[in-house]
C-alpha positions in Angstrom: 0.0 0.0 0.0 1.5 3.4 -1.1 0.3 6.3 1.5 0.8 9.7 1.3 3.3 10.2 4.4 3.1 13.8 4.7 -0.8 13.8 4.5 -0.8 11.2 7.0 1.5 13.1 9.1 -0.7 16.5 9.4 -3.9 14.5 10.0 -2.1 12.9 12.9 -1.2 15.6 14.4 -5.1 16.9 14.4 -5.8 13.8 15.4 -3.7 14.4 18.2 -4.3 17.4 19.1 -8.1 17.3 19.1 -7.7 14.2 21.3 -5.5 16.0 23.6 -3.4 13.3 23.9 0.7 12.6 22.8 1.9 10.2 20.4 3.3 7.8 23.7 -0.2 8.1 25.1 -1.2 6.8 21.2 1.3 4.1 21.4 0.6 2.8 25.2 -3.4 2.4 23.6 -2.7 1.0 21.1 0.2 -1.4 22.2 2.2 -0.1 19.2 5.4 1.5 20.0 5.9 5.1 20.8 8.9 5.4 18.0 6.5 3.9 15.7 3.9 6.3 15.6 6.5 9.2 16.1 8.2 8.1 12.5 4.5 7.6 10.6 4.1 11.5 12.9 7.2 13.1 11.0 6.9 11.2 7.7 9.7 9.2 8.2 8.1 5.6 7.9 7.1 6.1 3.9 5.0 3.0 3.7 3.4 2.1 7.2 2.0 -1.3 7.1 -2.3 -1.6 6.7 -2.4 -3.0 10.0 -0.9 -0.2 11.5 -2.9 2.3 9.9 -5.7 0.4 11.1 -5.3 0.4 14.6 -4.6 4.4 14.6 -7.9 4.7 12.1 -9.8 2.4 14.4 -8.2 4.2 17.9 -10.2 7.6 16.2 -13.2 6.1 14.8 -12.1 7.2 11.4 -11.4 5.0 8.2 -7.6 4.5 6.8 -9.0 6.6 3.8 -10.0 9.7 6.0 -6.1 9.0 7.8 -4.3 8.9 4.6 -5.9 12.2 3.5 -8.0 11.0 1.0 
């Protein structure tokens, strides 16, 4: 699956925000780790796995379409 990193990247950090929470407090509910959703954050993962998306999509009650910006 080819994402849009940087798209992905800013609707995280909404995602974040609006939630009020940090990316460890992401990772810790999730049970991904916190380096993991820091490198998907700054665009540095340029192909995260479905699964992962998933979880993060499903943690917001959004769908990995609405996370990857489209």
């Amino acid at each position: 699956m080819t994402t849009n990193t940087i798209a992905i990247g800013r609707i995280l950090s909404i995602l974040l925000e609006k939630a009020q929470i940090t990316e460890a407090h992401l990772a810790r509910m999730i049970d991904m780790p916190r380096a993991t959703i820091n490198k998907i954050h700054s665009g540095k993962i340029l192909d995260p796995k479905s699964s992962t998306l998933t979880l993060i999509a499903n943690y917001f009650g959004i769908t990995i379409d609405q996370l990857v910006g489209n």
